[in-house]
Backbone as CSV, one residue per row, in Angstrom:
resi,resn,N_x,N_y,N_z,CA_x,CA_y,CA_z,C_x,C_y,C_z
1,UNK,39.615,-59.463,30.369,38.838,-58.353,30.807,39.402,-57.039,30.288
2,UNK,40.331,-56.920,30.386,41.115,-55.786,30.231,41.187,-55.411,28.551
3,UNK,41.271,-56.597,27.676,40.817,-56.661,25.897,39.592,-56.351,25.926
4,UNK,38.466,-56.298,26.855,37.231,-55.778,26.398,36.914,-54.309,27.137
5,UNK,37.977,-53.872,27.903,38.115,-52.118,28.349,38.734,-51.558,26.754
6,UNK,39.865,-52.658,26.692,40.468,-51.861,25.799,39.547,-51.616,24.568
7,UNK,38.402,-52.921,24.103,37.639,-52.769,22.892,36.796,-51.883,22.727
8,UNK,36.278,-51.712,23.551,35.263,-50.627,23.940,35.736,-49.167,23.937
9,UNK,36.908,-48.582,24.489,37.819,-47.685,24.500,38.190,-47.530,23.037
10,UNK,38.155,-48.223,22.423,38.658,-48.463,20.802,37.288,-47.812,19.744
11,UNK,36.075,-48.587,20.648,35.324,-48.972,19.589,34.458,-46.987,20.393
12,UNK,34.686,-46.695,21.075,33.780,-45.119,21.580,34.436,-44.362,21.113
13,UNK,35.754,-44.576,21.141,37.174,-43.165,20.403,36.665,-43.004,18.857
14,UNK,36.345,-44.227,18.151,36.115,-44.338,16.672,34.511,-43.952,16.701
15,UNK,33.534,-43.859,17.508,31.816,-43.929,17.504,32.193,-41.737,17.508
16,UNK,33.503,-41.601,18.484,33.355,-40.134,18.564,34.015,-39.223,17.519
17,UNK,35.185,-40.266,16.832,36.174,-39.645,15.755,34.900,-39.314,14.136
18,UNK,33.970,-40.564,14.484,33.093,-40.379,13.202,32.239,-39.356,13.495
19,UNK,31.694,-38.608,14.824,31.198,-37.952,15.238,31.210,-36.914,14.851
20,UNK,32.732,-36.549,15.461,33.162,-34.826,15.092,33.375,-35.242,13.455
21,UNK,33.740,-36.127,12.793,33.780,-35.541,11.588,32.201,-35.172,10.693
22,UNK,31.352,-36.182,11.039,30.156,-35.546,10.654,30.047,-34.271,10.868
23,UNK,29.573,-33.974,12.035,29.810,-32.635,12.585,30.736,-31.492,11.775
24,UNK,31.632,-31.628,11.712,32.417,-30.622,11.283,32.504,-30.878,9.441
25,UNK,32.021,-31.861,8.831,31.153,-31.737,7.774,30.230,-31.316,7.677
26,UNK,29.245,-31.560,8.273,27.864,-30.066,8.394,28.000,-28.914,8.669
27,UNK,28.878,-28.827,9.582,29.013,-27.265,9.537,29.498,-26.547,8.325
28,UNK,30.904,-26.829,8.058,31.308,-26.448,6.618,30.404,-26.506,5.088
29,UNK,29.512,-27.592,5.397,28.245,-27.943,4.059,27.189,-26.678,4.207
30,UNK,27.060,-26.321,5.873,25.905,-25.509,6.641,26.448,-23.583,5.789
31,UNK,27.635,-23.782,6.239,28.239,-22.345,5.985,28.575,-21.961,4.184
32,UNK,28.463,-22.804,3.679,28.696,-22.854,2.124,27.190,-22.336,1.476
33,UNK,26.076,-23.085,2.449,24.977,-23.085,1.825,24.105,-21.396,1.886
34,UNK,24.601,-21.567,3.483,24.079,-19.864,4.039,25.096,-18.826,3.003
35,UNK,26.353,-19.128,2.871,27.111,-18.206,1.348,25.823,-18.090,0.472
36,UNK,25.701,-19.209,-0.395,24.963,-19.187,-1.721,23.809,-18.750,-1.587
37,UNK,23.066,-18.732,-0.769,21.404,-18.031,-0.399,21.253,-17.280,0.154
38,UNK,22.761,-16.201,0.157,22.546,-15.408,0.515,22.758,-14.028,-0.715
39,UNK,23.793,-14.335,-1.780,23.770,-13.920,-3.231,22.674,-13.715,-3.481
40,UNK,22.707,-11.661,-3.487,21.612,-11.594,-4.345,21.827,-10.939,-5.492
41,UNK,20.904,-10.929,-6.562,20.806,-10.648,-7.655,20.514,-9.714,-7.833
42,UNK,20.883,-8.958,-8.817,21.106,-7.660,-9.785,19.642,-7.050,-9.609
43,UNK,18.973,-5.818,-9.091,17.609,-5.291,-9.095,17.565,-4.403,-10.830
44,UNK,17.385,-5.132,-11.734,17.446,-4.343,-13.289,15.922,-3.497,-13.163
45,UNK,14.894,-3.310,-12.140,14.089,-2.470,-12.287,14.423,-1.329,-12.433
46,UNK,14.055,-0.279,-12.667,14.353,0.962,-12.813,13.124,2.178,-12.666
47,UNK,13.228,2.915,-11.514,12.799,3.796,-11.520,12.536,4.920,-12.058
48,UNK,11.262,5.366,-12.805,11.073,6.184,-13.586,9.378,7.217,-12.876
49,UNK,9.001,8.346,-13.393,8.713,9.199,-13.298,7.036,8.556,-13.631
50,UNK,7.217,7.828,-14.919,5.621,7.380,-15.284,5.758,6.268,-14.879
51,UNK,6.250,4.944,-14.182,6.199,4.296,-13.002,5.117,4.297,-12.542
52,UNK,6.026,6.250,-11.582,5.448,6.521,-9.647,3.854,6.455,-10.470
53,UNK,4.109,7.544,-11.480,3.041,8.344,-11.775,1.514,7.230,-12.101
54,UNK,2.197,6.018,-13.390,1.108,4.815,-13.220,0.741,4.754,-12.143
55,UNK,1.275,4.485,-10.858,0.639,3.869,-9.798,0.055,4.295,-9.025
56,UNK,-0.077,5.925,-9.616,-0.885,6.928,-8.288,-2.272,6.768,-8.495
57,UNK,-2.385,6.110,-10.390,-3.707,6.388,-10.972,-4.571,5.834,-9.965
58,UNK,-5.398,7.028,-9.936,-6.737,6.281,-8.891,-7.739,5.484,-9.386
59,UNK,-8.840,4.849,-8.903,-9.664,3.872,-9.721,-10.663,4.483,-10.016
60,UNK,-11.591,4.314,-11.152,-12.634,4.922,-11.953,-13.241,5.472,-10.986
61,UNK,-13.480,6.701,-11.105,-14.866,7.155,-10.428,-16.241,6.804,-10.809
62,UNK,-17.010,6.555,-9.709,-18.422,6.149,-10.390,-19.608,6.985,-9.631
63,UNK,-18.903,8.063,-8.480,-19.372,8.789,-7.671,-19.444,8.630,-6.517
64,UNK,-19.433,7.652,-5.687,-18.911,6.978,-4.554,-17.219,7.884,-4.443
65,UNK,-16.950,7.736,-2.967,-16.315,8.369,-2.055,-15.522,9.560,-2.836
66,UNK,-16.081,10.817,-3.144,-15.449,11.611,-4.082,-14.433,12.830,-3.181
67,UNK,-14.702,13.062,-2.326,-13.189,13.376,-1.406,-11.778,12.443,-1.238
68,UNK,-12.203,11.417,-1.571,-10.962,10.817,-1.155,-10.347,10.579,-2.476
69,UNK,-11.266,10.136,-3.661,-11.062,10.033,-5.212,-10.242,11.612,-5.698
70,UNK,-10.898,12.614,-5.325,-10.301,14.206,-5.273,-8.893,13.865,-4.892
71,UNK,-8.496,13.570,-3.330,-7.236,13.752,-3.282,-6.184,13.181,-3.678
72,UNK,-6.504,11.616,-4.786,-5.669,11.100,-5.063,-5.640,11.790,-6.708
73,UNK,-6.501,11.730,-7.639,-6.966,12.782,-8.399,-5.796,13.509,-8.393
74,UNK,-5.328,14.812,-7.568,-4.798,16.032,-7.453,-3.328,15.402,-6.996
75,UNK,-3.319,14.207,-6.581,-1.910,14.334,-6.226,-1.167,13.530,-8.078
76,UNK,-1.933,12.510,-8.676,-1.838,11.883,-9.763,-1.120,12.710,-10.793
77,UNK,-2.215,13.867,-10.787,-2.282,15.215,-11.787,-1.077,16.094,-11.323
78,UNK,-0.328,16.172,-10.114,0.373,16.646,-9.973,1.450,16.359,-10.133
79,UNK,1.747,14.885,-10.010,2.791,13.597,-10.664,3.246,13.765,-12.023
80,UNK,1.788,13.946,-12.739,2.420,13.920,-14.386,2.519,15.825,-14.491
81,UNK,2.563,16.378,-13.555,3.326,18.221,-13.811,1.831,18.475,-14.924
82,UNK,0.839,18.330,-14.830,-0.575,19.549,-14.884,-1.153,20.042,-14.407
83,UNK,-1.422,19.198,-12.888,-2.108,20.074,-12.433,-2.432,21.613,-12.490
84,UNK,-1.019,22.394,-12.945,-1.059,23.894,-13.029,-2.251,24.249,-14.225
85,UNK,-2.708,23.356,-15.122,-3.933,23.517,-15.703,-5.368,23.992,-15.286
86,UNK,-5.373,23.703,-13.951,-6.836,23.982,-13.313,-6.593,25.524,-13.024
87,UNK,-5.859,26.090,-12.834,-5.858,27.627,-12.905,-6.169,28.511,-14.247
88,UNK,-5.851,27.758,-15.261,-6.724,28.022,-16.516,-5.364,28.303,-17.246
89,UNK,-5.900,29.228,-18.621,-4.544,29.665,-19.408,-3.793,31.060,-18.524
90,UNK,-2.350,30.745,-19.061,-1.628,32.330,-18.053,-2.289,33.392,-18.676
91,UNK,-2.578,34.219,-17.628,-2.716,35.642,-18.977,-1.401,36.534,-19.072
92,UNK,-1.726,37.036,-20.351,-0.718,37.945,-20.653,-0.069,36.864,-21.872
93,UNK,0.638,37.532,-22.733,1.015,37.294,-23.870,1.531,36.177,-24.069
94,UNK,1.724,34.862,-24.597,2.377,33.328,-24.289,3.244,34.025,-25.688
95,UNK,4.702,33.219,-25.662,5.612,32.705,-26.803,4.835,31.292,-27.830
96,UNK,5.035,31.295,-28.747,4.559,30.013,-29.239,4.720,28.746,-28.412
97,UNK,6.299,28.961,-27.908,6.561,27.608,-26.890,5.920,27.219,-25.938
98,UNK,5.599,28.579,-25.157,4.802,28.651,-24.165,3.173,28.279,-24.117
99,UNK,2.787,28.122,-25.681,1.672,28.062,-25.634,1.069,27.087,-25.879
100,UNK,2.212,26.519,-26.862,2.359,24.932,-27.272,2.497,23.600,-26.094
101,UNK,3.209,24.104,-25.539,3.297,23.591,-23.913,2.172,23.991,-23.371
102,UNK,1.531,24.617,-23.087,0.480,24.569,-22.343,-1.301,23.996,-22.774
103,UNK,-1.239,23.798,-23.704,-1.709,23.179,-24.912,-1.553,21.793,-24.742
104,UNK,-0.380,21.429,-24.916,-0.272,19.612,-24.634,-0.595,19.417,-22.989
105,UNK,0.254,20.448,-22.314,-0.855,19.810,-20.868,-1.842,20.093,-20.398
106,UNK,-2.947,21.171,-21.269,-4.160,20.584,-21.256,-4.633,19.553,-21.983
107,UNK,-4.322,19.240,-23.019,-4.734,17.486,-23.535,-4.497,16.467,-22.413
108,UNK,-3.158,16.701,-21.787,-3.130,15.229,-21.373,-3.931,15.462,-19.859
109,UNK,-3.901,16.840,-19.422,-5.259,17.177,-18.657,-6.450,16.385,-18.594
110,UNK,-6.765,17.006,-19.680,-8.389,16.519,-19.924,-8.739,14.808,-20.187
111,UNK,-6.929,14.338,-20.458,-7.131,13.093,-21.540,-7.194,12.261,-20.221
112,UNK,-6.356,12.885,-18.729,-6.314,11.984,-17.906,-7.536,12.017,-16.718
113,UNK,-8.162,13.304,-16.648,-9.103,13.294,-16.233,-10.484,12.522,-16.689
114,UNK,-10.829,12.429,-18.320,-11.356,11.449,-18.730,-11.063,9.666,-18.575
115,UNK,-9.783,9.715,-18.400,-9.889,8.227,-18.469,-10.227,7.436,-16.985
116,UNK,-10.325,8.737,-15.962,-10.356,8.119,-14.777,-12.192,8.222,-14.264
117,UNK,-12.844,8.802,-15.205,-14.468,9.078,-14.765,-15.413,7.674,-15.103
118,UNK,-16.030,7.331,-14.413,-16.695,6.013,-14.898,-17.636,6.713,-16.236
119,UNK,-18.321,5.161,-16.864,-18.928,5.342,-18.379,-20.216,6.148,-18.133
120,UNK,-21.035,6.092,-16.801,-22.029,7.162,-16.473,-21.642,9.048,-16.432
121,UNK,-20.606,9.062,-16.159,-19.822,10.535,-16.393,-19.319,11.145,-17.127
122,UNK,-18.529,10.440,-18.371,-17.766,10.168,-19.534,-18.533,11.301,-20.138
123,UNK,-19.627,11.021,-20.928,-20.359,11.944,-21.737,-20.451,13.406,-21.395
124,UNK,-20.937,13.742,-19.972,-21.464,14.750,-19.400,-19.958,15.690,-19.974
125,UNK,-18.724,15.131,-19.337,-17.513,16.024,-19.440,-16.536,15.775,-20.635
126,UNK,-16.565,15.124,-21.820,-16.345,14.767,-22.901,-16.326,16.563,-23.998
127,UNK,-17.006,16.672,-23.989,-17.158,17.741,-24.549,-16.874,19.744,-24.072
128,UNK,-16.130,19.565,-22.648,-15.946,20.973,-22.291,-14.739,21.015,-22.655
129,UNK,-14.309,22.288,-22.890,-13.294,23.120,-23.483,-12.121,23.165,-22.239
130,UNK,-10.656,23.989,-22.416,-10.264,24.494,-21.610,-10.875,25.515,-20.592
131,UNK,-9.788,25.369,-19.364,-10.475,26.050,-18.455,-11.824,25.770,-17.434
């Protein structure tokens, strides 16, 4: 009787010794894994100016909701630094530099205000001048 306390006593000590070692193999396998998935990787995007500015572009106008098209419009235009175009040319005497510069941002003015008008609008404003 007492060889089958003792077997049993033998055979639960070894059912619990394999126990904790599982156990304390998963945990250590558990904590290795939460390490590695937690490595993160290098962000090589890079923030830039025509980025923000791509993403302000608003979607074609076709005449539908034109207040709200306006305010994204004006904030876009203000992104790429023209907006100061809608006030027209400075008056008073420009430097060549000054004029040359103001010159390219009315092109890209006009170039970005065109590309955002649907193909029914295109024509109408295709052809106005500065100012």
């Amino acid at each position: 009787m007492s060889s089958k306390v003792f077997n049993m006593a033998l055979l639960f000590s070894l059912i619990t010794y394999v126990m904790f070692f599982y156990m304390n193999l998963w945990i250590k396998i558990y904590r290795e894994i939460l390490l590695i998935s937690t490595i993160q990787k290098p962000d090589f995007r890079n923030f830039s100016a025509t980025g923000f500015a791509a993403a302000l572009k608003p979607t074609i106008f076709d005449g539908a909701n034109y207040k709200r098209w306006r305010a994204k419009m004006i904030l876009w235009l203000m992104t790429m630094n023209v907006y100061h175009v809608t006030l027209g040319k400075p008056v008073g005497p420009l430097t060549s530099n000054e004029d040359s510069a103001f010159e390219a941002a009315d092109n890209l003015f006009r170039g970005a205000v065109i590309s955002v008008l649907g193909e029914n609008l295109v024509d109408a404003y295709m052809h106005l001048s500065t100012g």
